[in-house]
N, C-alpha and C positions, 0 to 999 in steps of 0.2 A: 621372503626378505631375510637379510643376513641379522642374527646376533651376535649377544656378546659369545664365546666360547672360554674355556678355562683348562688350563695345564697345571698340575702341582708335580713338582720337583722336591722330591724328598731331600731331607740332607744326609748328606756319606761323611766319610770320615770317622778319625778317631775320636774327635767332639763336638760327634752330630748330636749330643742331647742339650746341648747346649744353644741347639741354633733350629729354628721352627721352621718350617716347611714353606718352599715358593710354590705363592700361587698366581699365577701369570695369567692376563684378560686380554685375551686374544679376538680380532675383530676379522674377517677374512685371512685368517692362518697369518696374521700379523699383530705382533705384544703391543699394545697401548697403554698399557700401566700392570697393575698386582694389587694383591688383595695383604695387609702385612697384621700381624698381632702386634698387639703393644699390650704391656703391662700396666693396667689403671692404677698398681699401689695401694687399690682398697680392698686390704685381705686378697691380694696376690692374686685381684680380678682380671681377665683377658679379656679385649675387644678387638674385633677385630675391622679396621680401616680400610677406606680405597682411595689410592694413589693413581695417577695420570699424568703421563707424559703430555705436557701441551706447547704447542709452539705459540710463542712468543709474542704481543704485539702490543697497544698502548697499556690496557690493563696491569695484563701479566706479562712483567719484567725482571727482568737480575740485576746484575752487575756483571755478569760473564758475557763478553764479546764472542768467544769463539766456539758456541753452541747457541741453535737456532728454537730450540726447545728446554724447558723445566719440570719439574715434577712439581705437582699439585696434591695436595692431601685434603679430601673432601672432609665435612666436619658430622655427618652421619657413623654415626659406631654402631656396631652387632653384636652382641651375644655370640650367633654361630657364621660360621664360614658359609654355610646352605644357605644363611637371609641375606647375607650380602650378593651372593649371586643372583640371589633374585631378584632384589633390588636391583639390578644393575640389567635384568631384563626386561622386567618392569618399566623403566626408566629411560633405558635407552634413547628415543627421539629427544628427549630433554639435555640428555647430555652433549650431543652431537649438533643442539642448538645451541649451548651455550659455551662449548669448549670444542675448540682447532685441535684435533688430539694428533699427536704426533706416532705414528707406525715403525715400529723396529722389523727390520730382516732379521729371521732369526736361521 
């Protein structure tokens, strides 16, 4: 049976130290959301989050008409980039019971 899978795209450029590394959650060779750091501000602590594209219905809505999908930010944080992946293999049939994810062609 298929997992989650994971792509990290470093960043280039002249002020790549300033910009953290994509990490993209890929489900049949197609992105469904990313894995992002965020700065907690306590004593310049990192955790790090996962995000999901999900398409649209009574729940979850916007106000934007001309996109059929949103991104979701789950409220579980990590320590390291490894336990969030795990998490997310782990977890798997839960998430796909509870969220319409939307798949990007990439």
């Amino acid at each position: 049976m298929a997992n989650f899978t994971f792509k990290t795209e470093k960043a280039t450029g002249k002020y790549r130290s300033f910009y953290s590394d994509e990490i993209y959650i890929k489900f049949r060779k197609k992105v469904c959301g990313n894995i992002v750091e965020r700065n907690t501000n306590k004593w310049c602590g990192i955790v790090y989050k996962i995000r999901f594209q999900v398409i649209k219905d009574d729940k979850i809505t916007d106000d934007n008409p001309n996109s059929i999908w949103k991104w979701i930010t789950l409220t579980k944080e990590f320590d390291i980039v490894d336990d969030a992946k795990t998490w997310l293999k782990e977890n798997k049939d839960g998430i796909f019971n509870k969220f319409n994810l939307y798949f990007d062609e990439e």
